[in-house]
N, CA, C and O atoms as a GROMACS GRO file, in nm:
protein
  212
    1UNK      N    1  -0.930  -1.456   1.095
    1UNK     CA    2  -1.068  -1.454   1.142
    1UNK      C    3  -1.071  -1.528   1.277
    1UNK      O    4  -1.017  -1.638   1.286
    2UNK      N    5  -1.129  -1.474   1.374
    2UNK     CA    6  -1.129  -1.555   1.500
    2UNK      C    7  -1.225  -1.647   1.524
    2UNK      O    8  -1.311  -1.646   1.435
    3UNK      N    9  -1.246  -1.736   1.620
    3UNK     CA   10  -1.265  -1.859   1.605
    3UNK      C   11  -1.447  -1.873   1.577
    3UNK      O   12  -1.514  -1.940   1.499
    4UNK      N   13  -1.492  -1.734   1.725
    4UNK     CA   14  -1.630  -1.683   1.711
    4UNK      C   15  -1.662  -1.675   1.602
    4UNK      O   16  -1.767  -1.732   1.573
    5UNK      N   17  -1.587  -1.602   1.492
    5UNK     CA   18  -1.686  -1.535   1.344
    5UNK      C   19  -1.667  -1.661   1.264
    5UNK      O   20  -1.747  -1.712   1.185
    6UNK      N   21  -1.564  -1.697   1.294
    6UNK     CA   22  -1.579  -1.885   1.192
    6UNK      C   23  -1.686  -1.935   1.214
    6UNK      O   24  -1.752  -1.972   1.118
    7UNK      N   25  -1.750  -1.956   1.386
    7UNK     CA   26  -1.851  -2.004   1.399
    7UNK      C   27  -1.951  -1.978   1.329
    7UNK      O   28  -2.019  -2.061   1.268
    8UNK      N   29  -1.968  -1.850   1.332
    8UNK     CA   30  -2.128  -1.761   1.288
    8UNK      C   31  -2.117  -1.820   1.119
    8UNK      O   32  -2.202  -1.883   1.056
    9UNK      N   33  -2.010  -1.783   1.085
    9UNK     CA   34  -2.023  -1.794   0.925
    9UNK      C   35  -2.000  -1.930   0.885
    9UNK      O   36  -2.007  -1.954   0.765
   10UNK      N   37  -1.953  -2.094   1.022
   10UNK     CA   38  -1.958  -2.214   0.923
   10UNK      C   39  -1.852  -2.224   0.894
   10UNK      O   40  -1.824  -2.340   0.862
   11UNK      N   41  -1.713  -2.108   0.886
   11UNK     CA   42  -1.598  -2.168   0.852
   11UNK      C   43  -1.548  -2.299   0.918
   11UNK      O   44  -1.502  -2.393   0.854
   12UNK      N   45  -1.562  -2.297   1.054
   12UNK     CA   46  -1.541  -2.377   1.074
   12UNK      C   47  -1.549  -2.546   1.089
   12UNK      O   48  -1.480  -2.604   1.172
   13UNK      N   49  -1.658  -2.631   0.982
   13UNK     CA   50  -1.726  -2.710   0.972
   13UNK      C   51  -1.625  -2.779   0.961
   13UNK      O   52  -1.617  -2.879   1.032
   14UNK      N   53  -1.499  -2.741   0.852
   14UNK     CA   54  -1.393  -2.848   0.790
   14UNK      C   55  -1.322  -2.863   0.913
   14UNK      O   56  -1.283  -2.979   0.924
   15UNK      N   57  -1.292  -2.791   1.008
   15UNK     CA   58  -1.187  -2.859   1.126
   15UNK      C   59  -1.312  -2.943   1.197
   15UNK      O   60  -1.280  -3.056   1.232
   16UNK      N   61  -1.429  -2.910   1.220
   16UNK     CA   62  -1.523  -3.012   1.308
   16UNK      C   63  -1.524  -3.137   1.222
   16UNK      O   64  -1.487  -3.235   1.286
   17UNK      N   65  -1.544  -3.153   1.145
   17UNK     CA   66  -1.532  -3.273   1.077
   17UNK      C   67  -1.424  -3.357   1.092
   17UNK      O   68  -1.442  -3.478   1.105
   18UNK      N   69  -1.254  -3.281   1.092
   18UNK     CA   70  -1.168  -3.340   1.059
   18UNK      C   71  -1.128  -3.369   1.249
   18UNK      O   72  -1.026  -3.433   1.277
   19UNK      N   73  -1.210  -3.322   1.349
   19UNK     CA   74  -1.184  -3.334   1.463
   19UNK      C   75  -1.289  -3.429   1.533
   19UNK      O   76  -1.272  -3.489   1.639
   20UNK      N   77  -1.421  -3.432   1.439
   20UNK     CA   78  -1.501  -3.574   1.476
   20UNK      C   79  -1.437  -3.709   1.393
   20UNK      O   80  -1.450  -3.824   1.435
   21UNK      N   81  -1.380  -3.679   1.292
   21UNK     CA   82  -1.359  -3.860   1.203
   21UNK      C   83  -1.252  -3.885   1.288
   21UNK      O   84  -1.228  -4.000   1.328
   22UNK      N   85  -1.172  -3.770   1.327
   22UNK     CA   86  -1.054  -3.846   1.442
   22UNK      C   87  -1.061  -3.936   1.540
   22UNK      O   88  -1.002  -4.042   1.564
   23UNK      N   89  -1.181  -3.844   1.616
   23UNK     CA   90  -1.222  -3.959   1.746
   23UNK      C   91  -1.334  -4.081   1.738
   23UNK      O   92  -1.371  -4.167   1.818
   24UNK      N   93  -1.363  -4.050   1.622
   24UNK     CA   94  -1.473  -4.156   1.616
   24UNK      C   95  -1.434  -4.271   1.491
   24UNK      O   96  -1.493  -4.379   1.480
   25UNK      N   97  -1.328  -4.225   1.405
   25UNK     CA   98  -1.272  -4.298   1.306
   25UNK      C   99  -1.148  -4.268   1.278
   25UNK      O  100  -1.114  -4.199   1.182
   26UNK      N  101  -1.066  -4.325   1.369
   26UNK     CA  102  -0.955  -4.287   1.383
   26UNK      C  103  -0.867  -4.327   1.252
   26UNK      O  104  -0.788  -4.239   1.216
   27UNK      N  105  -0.869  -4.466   1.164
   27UNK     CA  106  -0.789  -4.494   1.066
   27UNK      C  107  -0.876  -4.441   0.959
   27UNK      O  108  -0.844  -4.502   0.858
   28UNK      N  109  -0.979  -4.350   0.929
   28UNK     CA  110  -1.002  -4.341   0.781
   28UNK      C  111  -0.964  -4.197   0.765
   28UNK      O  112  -0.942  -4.104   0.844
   29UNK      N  113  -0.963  -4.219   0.570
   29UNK     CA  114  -0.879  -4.085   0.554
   29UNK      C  115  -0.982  -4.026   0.528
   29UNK      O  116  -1.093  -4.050   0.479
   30UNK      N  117  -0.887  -3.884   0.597
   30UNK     CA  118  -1.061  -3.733   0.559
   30UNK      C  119  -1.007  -3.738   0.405
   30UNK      O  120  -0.915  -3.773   0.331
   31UNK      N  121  -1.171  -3.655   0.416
   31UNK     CA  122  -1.167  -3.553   0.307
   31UNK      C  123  -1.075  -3.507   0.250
   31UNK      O  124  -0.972  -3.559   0.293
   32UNK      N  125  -1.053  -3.425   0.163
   32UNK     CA  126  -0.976  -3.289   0.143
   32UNK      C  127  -1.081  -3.170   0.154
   32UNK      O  128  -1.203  -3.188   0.160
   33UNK      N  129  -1.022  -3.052   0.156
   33UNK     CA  130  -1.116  -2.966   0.232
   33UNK      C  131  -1.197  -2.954   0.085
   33UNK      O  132  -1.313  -2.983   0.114
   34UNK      N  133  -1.190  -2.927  -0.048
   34UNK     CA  134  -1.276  -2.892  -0.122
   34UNK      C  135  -1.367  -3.012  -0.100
   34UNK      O  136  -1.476  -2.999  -0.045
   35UNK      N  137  -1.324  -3.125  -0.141
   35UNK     CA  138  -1.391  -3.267  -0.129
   35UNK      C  139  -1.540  -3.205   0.009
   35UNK      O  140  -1.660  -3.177  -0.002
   36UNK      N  141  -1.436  -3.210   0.129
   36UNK     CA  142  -1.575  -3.172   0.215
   36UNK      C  143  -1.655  -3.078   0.196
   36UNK      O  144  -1.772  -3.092   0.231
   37UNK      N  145  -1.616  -2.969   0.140
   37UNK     CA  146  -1.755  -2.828   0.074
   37UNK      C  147  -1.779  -2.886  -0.020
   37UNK      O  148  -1.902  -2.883  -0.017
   38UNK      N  149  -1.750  -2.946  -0.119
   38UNK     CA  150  -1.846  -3.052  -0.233
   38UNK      C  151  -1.964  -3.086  -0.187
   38UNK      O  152  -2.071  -3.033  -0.218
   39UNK      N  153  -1.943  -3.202  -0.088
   39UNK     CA  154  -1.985  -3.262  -0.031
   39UNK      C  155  -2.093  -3.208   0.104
   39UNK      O  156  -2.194  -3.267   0.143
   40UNK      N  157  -2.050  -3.112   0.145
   40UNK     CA  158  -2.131  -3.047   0.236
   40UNK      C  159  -2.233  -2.940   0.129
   40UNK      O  160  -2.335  -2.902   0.186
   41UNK      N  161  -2.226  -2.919   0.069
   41UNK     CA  162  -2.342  -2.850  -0.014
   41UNK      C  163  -2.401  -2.953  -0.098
   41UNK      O  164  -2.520  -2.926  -0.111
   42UNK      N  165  -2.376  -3.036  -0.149
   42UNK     CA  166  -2.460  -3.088  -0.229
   42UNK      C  167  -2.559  -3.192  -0.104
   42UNK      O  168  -2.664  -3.248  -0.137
   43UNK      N  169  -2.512  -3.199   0.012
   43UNK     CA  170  -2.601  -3.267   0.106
   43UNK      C  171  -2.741  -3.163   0.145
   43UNK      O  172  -2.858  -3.166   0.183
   44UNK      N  173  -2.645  -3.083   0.107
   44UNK     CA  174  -2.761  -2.932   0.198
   44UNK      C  175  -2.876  -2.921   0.072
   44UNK      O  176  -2.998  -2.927   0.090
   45UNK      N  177  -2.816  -2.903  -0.046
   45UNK     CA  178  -2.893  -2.912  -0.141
   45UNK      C  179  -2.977  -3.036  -0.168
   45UNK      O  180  -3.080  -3.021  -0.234
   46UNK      N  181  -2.943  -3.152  -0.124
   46UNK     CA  182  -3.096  -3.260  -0.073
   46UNK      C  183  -3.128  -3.271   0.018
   46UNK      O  184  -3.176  -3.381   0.045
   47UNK      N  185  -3.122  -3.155   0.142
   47UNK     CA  186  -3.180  -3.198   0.297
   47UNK      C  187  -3.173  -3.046   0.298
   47UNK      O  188  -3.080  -2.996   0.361
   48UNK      N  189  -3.272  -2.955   0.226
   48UNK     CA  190  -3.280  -2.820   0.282
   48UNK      C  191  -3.353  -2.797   0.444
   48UNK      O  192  -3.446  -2.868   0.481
   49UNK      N  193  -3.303  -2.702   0.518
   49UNK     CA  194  -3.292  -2.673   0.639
   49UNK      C  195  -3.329  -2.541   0.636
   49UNK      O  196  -3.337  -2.490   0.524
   50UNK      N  197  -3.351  -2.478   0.725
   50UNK     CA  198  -3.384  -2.358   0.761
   50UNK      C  199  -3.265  -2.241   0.749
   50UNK      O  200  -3.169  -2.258   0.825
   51UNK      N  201  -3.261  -2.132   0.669
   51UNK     CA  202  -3.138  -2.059   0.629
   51UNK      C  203  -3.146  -1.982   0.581
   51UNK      O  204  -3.225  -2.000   0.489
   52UNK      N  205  -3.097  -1.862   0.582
   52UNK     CA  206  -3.142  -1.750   0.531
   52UNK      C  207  -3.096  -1.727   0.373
   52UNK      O  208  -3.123  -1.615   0.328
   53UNK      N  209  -3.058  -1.781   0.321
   53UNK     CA  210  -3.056  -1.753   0.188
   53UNK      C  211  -3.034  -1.857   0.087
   53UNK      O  212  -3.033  -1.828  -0.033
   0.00000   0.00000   0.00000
């Protein structure tokens, strides 16, 4: 999938994440990627936002 359609669809959230804790927290450990979609939906699911479905 190229990098554009990651965008549209959000795939790409787990490398933005793992490319912001880098520069901004360089010694803590990420996530694992399920850990972060855990975690990224159950946030969404107490801070609903505007979304189509």
């Amino acid at each position: 999938m190229g990098r554009f359609m990651e965008g549209v669809l959000g795939a790409d959230k787990y490398r933005q994440y793992l490319e912001h804790l880098a520069k901004t927290h360089p010694d803590a450990e990420p996530m694992s990627e399920r850990e972060f979609w855990i975690d990224y939906t159950n946030w969404q699911e107490h801070n609903p936002q505007g979304r189509c479905c």
